[in-house]
VOTOR-251166 format. One record per residue (C-alpha): residue in three letters; x, y, z. Coordinates in steps of 0.02 Angstrom, whole numbers, plus 50000, padded with zeros to 5 digits. Layout:
ALAXYZ/...
***
This chain:
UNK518644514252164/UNK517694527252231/UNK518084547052162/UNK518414560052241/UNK516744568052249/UNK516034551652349/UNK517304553252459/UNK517114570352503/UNK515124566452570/UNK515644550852673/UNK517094562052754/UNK516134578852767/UNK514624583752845/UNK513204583552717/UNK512444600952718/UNK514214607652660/UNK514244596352497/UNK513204601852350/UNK513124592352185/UNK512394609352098/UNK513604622452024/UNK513854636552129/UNK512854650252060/UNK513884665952003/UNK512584676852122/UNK512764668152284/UNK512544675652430/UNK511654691552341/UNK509964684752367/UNK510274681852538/UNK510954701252579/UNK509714709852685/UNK509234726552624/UNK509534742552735/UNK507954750752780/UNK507734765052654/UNK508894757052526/UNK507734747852412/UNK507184729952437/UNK505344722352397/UNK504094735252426/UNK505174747352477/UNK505364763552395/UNK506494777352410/UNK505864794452474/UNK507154804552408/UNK506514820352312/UNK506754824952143/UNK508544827652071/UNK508014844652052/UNK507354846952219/UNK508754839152300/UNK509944853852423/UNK511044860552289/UNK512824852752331/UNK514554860952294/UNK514834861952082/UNK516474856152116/UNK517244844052245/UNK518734855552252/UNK517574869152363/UNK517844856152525/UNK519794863352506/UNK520484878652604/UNK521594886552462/UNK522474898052578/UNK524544895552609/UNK525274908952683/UNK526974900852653/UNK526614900352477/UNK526094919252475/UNK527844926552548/UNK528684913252459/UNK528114921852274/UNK527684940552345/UNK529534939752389/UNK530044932452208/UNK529424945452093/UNK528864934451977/UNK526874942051963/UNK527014959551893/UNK526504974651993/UNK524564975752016/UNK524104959451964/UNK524254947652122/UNK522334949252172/UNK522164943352011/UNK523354930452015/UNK522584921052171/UNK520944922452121/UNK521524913151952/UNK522424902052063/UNK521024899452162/UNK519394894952045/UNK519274879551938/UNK520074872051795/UNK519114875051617/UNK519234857551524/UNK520324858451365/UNK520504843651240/UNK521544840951081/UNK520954832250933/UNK522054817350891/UNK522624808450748/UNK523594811650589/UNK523124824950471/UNK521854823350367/UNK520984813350491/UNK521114826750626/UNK520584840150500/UNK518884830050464/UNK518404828550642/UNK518894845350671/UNK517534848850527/UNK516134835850611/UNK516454843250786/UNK516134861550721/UNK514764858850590/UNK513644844950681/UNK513894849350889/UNK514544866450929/UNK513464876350807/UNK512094869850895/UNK512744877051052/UNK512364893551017/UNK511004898151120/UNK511274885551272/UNK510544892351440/UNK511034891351623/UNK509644886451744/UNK509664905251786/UNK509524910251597/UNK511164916951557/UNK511714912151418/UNK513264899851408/UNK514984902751328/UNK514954889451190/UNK516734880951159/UNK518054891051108/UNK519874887151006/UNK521254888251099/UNK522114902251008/UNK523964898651005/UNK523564879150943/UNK523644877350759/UNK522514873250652/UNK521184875150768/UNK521324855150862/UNK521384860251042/UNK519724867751103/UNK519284874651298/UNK517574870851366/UNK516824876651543/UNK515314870651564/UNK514764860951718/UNK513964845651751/UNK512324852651784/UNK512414861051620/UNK512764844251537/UNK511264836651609/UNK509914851051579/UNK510294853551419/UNK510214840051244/UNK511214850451134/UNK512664847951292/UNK512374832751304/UNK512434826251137/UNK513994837351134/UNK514694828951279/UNK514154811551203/UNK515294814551073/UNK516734818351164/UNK516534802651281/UNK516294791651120/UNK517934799851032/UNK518824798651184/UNK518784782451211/UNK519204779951029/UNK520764789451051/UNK520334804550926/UNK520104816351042/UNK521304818651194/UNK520864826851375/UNK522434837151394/UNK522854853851497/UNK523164867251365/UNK524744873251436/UNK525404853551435/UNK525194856351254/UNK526654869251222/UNK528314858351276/UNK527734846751103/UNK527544862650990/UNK529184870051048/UNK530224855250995/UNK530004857950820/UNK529904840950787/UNK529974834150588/UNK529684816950550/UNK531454812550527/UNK532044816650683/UNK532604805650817/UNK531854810551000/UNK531614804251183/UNK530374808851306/UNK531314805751462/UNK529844807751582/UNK528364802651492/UNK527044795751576/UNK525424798051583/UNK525844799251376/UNK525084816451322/UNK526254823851259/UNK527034808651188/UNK525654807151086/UNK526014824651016/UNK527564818350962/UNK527144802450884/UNK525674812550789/UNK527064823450725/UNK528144811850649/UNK526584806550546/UNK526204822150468/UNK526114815050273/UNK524674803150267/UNK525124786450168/UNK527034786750257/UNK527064768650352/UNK528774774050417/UNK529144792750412/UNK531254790650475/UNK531174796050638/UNK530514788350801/UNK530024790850995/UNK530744781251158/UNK529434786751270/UNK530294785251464/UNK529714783951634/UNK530434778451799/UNK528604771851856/UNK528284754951811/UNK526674757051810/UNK526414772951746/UNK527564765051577/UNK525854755051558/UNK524704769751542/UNK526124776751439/UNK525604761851324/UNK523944763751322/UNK523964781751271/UNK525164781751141/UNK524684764851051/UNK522914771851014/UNK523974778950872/UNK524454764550808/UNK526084770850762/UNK527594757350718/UNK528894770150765/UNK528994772650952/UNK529474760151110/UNK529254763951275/UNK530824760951394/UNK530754757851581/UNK532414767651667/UNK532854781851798/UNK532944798151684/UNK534484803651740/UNK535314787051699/UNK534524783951542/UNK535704771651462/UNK536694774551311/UNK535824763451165/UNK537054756251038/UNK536444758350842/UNK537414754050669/UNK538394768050625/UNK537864778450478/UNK539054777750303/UNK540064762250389/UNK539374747750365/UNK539824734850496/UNK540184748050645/UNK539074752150773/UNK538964771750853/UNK537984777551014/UNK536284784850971/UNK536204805150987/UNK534374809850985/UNK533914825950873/UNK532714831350997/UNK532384827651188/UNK530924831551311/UNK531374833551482/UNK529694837851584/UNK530224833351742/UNK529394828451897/UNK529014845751998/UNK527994852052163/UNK526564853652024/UNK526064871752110/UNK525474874851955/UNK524234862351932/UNK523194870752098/UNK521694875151997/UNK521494854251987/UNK522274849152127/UNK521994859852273/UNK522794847352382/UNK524114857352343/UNK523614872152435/UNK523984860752598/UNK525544850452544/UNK526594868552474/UNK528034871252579/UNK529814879452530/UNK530874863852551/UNK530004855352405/UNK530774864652254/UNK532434861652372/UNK532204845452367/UNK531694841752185/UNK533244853952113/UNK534744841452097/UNK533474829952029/UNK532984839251904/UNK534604845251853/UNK535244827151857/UNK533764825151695/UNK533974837751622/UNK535984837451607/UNK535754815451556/UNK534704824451427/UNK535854837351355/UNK537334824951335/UNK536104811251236/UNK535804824751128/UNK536754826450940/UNK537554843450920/UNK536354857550852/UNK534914848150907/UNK533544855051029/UNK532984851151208/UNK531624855451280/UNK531374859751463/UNK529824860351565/UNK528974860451731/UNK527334864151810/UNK528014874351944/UNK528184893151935/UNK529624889952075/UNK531074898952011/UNK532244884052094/UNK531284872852004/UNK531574881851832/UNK532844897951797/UNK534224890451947/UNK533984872951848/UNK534644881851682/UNK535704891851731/UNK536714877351837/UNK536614867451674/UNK537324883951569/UNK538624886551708/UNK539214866951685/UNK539084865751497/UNK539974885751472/UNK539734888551287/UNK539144870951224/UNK537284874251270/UNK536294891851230/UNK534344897351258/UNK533444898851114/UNK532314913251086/UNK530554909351053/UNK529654923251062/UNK529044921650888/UNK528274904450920/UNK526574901350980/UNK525834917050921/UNK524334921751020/UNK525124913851196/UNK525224926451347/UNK526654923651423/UNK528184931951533/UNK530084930151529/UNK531154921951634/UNK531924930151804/UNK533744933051820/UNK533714933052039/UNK532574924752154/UNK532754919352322/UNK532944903552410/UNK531764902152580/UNK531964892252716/UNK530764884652823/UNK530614898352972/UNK530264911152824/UNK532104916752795/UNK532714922852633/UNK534364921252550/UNK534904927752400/UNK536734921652392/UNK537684905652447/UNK538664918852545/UNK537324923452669/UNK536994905852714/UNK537684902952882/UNK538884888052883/UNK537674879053006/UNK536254877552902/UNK535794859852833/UNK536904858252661/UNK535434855752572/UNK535334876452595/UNK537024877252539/UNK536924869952370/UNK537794887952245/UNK537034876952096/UNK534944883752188/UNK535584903352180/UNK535754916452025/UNK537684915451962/UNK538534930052062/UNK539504934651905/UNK538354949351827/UNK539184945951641/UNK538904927751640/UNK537264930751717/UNK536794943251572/UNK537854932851435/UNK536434917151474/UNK534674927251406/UNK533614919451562/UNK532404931751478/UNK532124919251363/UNK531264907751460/UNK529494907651460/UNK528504908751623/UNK526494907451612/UNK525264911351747/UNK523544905051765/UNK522704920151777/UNK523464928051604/UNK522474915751476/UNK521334904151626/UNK522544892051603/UNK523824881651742/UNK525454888951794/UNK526904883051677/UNK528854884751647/UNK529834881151495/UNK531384883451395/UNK532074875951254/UNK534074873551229/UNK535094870651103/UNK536814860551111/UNK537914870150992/UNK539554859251035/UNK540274843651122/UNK539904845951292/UNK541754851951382/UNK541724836851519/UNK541844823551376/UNK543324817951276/UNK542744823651134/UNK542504841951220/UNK544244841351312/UNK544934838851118/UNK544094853651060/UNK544874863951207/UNK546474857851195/UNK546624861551003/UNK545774877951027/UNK547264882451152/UNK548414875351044/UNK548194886850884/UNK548234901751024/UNK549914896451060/UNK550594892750899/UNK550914874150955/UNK550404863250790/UNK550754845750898/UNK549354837350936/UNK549104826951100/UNK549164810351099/UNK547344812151204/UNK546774820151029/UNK547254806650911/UNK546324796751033/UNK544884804751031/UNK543144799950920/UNK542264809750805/UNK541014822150861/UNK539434819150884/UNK538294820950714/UNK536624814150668/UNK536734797750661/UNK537734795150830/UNK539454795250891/UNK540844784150822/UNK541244769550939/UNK542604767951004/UNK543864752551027/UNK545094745351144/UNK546064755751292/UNK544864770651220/UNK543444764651277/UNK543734758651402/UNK544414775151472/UNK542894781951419/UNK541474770251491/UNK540384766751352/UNK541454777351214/UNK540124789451183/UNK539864808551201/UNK539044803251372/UNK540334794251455/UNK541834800651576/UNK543224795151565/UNK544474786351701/UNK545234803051766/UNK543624812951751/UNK543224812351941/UNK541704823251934/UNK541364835252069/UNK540384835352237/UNK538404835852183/UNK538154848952322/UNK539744858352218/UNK538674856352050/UNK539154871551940/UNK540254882152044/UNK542044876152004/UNK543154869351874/UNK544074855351871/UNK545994853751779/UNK546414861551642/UNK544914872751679/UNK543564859951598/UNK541784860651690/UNK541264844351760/UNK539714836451821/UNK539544826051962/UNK539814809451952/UNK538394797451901/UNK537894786152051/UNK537854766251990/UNK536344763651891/UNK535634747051902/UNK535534732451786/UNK533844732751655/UNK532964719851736/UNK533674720551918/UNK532294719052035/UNK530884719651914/UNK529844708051808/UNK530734703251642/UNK529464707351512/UNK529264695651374/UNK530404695451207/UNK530494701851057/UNK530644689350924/UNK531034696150745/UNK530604684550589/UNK532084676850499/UNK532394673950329/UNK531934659250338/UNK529994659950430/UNK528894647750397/UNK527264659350440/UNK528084674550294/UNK527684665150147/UNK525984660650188/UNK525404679750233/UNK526304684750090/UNK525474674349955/UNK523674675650008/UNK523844692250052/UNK524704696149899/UNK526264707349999/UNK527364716949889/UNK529134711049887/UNK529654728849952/UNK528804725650116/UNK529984723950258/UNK529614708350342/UNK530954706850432/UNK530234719450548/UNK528914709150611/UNK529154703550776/UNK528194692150896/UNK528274691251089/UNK528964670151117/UNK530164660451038/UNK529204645151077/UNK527464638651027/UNK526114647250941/UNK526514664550884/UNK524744671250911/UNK525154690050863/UNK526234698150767/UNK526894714650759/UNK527824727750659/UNK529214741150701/UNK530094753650588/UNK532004749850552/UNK532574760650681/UNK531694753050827/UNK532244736150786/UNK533864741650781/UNK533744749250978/UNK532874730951025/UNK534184719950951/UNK535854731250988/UNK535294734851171/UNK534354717251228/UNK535124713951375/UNK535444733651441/UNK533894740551389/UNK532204737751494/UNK530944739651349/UNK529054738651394/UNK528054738051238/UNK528374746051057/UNK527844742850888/UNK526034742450804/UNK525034725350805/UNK524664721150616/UNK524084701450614/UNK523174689950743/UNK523044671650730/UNK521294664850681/UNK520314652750779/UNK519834641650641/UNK521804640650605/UNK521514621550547/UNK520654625850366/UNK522044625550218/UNK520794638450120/UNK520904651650226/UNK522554661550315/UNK523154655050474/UNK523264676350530/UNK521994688350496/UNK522454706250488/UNK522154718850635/UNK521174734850630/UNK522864741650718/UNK523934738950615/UNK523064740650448/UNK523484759450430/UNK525374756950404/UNK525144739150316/UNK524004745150173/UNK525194753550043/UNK526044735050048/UNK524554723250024/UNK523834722249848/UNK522624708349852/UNK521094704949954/UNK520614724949954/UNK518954730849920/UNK518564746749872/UNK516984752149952/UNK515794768249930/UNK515044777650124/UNK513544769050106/UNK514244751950117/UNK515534759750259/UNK513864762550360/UNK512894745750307/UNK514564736150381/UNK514714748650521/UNK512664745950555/UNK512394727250522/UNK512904712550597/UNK513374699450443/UNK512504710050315/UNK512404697650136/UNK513414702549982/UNK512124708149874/UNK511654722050018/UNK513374731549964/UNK513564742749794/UNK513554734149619/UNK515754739449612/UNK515954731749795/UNK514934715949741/UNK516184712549601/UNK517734714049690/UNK517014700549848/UNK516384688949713/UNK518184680449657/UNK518794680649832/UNK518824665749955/UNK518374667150131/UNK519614672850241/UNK519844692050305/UNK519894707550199/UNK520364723350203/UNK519024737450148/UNK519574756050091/UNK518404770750084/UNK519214784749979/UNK518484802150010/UNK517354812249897/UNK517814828749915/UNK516704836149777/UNK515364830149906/UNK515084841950060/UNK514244826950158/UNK515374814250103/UNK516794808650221/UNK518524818850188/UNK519744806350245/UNK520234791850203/UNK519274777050305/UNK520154758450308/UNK519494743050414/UNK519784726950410/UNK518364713250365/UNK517974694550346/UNK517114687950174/UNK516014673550250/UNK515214662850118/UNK513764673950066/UNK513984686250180/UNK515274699450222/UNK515844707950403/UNK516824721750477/UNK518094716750616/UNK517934733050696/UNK518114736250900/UNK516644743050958/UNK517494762850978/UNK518264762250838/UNK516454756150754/UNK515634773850839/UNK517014784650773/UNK516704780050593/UNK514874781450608/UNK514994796250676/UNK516174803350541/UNK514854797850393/UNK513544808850469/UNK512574794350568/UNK512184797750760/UNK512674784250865/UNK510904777650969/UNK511024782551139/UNK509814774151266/UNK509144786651344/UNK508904789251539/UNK507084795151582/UNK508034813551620/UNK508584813651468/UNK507174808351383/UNK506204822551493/UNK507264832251416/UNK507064829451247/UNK505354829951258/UNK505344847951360/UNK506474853951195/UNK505114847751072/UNK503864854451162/UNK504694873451176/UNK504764871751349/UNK506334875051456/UNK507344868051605/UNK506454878951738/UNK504624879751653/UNK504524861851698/UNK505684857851841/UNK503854854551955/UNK503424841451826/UNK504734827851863/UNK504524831852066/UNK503674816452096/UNK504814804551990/UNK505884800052151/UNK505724781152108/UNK506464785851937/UNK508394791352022/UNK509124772452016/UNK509034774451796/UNK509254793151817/UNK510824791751930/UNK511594778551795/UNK512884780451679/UNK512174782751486/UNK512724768951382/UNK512874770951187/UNK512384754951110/UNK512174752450916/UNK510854743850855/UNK511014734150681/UNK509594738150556/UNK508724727350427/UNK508534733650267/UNK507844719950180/UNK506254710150252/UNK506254696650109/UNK506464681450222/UNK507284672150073/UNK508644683050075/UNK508744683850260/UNK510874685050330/UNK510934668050418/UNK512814664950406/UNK513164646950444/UNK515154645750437/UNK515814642150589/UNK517204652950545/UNK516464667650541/UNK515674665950698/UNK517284662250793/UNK518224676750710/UNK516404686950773/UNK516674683150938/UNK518604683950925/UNK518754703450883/UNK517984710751043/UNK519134701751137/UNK520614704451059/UNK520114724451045/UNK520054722851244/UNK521794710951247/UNK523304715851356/UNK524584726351278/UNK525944711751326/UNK525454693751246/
***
């Protein structure tokens, strides 16, 4: 019987059938070149880079940043004092310096803080423009502690004309990718620092993405090296689908077992069912000690880097955007525990958008929620209080500074009370608006910014528990001892570890029986209403919640989350030949199937797994936990362990795992780091020792600092290895490989474009920039490799040239697990 193939010729014409593989270039070969654009003796006659018509420094000079809305808009608010609104444009007006923020936990921070200033910017200086002057070199942002955030403004130009930049700027790419060193506004760095945050504490980000400041968080948790789980966790939030994924990938570069990221609308962010704390058996509604609410803004702030702004601005956004915001930021307040802290903040200096947002919430929650001062926080910040009156404009340029001077015709989108001051001068006074913190560009070159942090002092007087506390209150006025039968009813308050569930009629009356349900006769108010009246028995009510929708309605199910049993087949066998202490808490290890191979596993503090199995089915949860084993590709061999451990994960596993750990001195750090499969007898006489007993299979390999030695390495350095028969490896991604070298002293080989290597060789000749700008002129064939992005590629050195001892490693093992670890660095975050 004829196949398929000999079929195909007899039925189709012959010059369509081709019994050669298609090659992966076809149809390149064939592409006819443009005249001008390269080809076979063609050459491009483009002059020098240097020679070239100077184009714009920065792409955001093609944008007309003029608005004339947006100038009688904040002329008419007040909210730039007298004398400074020249000032104020222009810093509104001229580009963004970059900032960054080193990364990490402590002592890990603190030593790249030390490499950054003692090997990059005091070589910067003396650094030159082209016309001379000499540049700024980086500077510490002054209100950051401890010295980890940094501005920089140099330009590109600068980077390329100068090696001392560019090595500078080499190291930033390298860390950056690595995840040590973060490219973050400096004023998105303040909500973080305002929290307060201690590692105990329980918090939500409710709109979280792109992950910044989530990564503040998670970094503060961690603030004792050594602590796998420090108490407290992060649910990182965002409405974006999407944007939850690059939440992911910004906060797992921390490889932190104590934070998920949840996929919901903020301002239905579900209740989330825990155990209850001192009863065993009961379960409570989790209250979070500390909540971030940066909500989603006009961003007329952020003009300096997106001038697209300029063009978009109009009145009617901050209108808009307003019973959004206080939707968030009100969910937020009543998932928060008594006496804990939230945090409010915008990038909007649109007093709609931030005082009339507050004070709406302190009108609906009367004396349950205050401002905190902060004025002694930050020191070194410029900043401005809050306003107490602003305006509302409309689009024809009209201004309104009451709900009373609205005429009754107007859209009710104008005639929402909630968007102007309270008209009540006491209550007004009585809510310290002062204490909000306002910060304009022009004050510190930074972007426009609004925050304020609140704190919820009692149950909030719309919930059961609140309506309790009023009624008792009124009560021991009156002299009346008898207690409502509402008040029997009624749970505990809210305290750290949640609020006491409820049971039967209860709670049913009150949705789901926490602080932040309503009950059945709770018929909120009109949203357009929000804040202005009070309902019966003069209790302040919020509007009603609109029907949030099912977890996974409408949207891909992500995969499960699996948690080993006592009973696991997989435990005992990573337990023995790891040698796991018994106090390890395995059943926190999760995997992502319940059928099949379970190809990774990963690990979750006790508090996470209690969200992911309490809330399965009503919580939409996109990715938490670190990843601590993978399975090996030689998972046949019965000498070796079917999982090898993860550079991830290794951070939080080490205290637990004491066999199959090598201690190791720098200079066997930068021979793994540096060679390929480097042989055993290559590594110090101590290391030697401890590899000899031990059969192949992956190791784990722990640097401890010398700090008697100024050019030792201060921190702690762990990776993750495989002992081959005679030779040994480190199963390091290729970032994370840079970072360390870079950290023991060693400077990562760059291949050098010819600029840069005209550079180089102008510097060792004494020779600047503009001396010998005519002597590249006629290098135009030279802009393809110029034009290029600089790759940094390690090479691996030989140390040893005796051929008998040459590293030939001939396990197959060892090179599957080689070609394994690049891949699984680069792996989805999902399985």
């Amino acid at each position: 019987m004829r196949n398929f193939a000999s079929l195909a010729k007899n039925l189709l014409p012959l010059r369509f059938i081709s019994s050669s593989p298609v090659s992966a270039s076809m149809g390149r070969r064939w592409k006819k070149k443009r005249p001008g654009h390269g080809g076979p003796g063609q050459r491009r006659d483009r002059p020098h880079r240097d020679q070239r018509p100077q184009r714009p420094n920065e792409w955001q000079d093609t944008f007309v940043k003029e608005n004339k809305d947006f100038e009688r808009f904040y002329k008419e608010q007040g909210i730039v004092p007298e004398g400074e609104w020249d000032q104020f444009l222009e810093g509104l007006r001229s580009p963004l310096p970059a900032t960054f923020r080193i990364t990490g936990y402590k002592s890990h921070a603190q030593e790249l803080l030390r490499r950054l200033k003692g090997q990059y910017i005091s070589q910067l200086l003396e650094v030159t423009s082209e016309d001379g002057e000499l540049l700024e070199k980086p500077q510490p942002i002054p209100w950051y502690p401890d010295e980890l955030a940094w501005r920089t403004n140099y330009s590109r130009k600068d980077l390329r004309r100068s090696p001392a930049l560019a090595k500078f700027h080499d190291f930033l790419v390298t860390e950056t990718e690595t995840g040590n060193v973060s490219r973050q506004e400096a004023v998105s760095m303040i909500p973080p620092l305002l929290l307060d945050v201690q590692p105990h504490h329980k918090i939500l980000d409710m709109c979280a993405a792109p992950g910044s400041k989530t990564a503040q968080l998670i970094e503060m948790l961690h603030t004792e090296d050594g602590q796998s789980f420090p108490g407290g966790f992060v649910v990182a939030n965002d409405a974006d689908n999407k944007r939850c994924y690059m939440l992911v990938h910004q906060a797992k570069r921390l490889n932190s077992p104590c934070f998920l990221v949840t996929n919901h609308d903020a301002s239905h962010m579900p209740n989330m069912t825990v155990p209850a704390e001192g009863e065993e058996g009961t379960t409570g509604t989790l209250a979070y000690d500390r909540v971030l609410c940066d909500v989603p803004c006009s961003g007329d702030g952020t003009m300096r880097k997106n001038p697209d702004v300029w063009k978009k601005w109009s009145p009617g956004q901050g209108q808009n955007l307003h019973n959004l915001q206080l939707r968030i930021v009100r969910r937020g307040i009543e998932l928060l525990r008594v006496g804990g802290q939230l945090v409010y903040s915008t990038c909007s200096l649109n007093p709609l958008e931030d005082e009339a947002v507050i004070a709406a919430l302190l009108t609906e929650c009367e004396d349950s929620v205050e401002l905190v001062d902060v004025s002694d926080k930050l020191i070194g910040l410029k900043r401005l209080s809050g306003v107490s009156s602003w305006k509302v404009m409309t689009k024809k340029g009209e201004f309104y500074s009451s709900i009373e001077e609205v005429p009754t015709d107007r859209s009710t989108n104008l005639r929402r009370a909630s968007m102007f001051p309270p008209p009540d001068p006491d209550k007004l006074n009585a809510m310290h608006l002062d204490r909000c913190i306002r910060i304009l560009p022009h004050h510190q070159d930074t972007g426009g910014f609004f925050v304020a942090v609140l704190r919820k002092t009692k149950a909030l007087p719309w919930t059961r528990q609140g309506k309790a506390d009023r009624r008792r209150e009124e009560s021991e006025l009156t002299g009346d001892e008898a207690k409502s039968s509402d008040t029997s009813a009624a749970p505990g308050q809210a305290g750290e570890g949640g609020v006491r569930q409820e049971t039967g009629a209860a709670a049913e009356a009150d949705g789901k029986g926490s602080d932040t349900g309503q009950g059945e006769g709770d018929d909120g108010k009109n949203e357009d209403e929000a804040g202005n009246s009070n309902g019966s028995e003069g209790l302040a009510r919020p509007p009603p919640a609109k029907k949030a929708k099912l977890a996974w309605e409408g949207s891909y199910k992500e995969d499960p989350f699996v948690f080993f049993t006592e009973d696991e087949e997989l435990w005992p066998i990573m337990r023995d030949f790891y040698q796991i202490s018994d106090t390890f808490p395995h059943l926190q290890l999760l995997v992502r199937c319940y059928e099949g191979k379970k190809r990774t596993v990963y690990l979750v503090s006790k508090e996470v797994k209690d969200i992911l199995t309490y809330n399965e089915n009503s919580l939409k949860v996109i990715n938490c936990g670190v990843r601590v084993m993978v399975r090996s590709r030689n998972d046949k061999s019965k000498t070796m362990s079917l999982f090898r451990l993860a550079q991830d994960g290794i951070p939080t596993l080490l205290p637990y795992i004491n066999g199959r750990r090598v201690e190791i001195k720098q200079e066997d750090a930068i021979l793994l780091l540096t060679e390929e499969n480097p042989h055993i007898h290559k590594l110090t006489a101590e290391a030697r020792d401890q590899l000899k007993p031990l059969e192949e299979g992956s190791i784990v390999m722990v640097y401890e600092p010398d700090m008697s030695n100024p050019e030792a390495v201060h921190c702690k350095m762990v990776f993750v290895g495989w002992r081959g028969k005679v030779t040994v490896r480190s199963f390091v991604p290729k970032n994370d490989r840079r970072h360390f070298l870079l950290l023991c002293g060693v400077d990562v080989e760059v291949r050098q474009t010819k600029r840069r290597q005209m550079a180089l060789e102008r510097e060792a000749k004494g020779q600047t920039a503009n001396e010998d700008v005519e002597e590249g002129a006629g290098q135009g064939e030279e802009d393809n490799e110029e034009d290029a992005e600089e790759d940094v590629a390690m090479t691996t050195r030989s140390d040893d040239d005796d051929g008998a001892l040459a590293t030939t490693e001939t396990s197959d093992t060892v090179e599957e697990e080689t070609s394994a670890i690049e891949s699984d660095a680069q792996s989805s975050i999902k399985e």
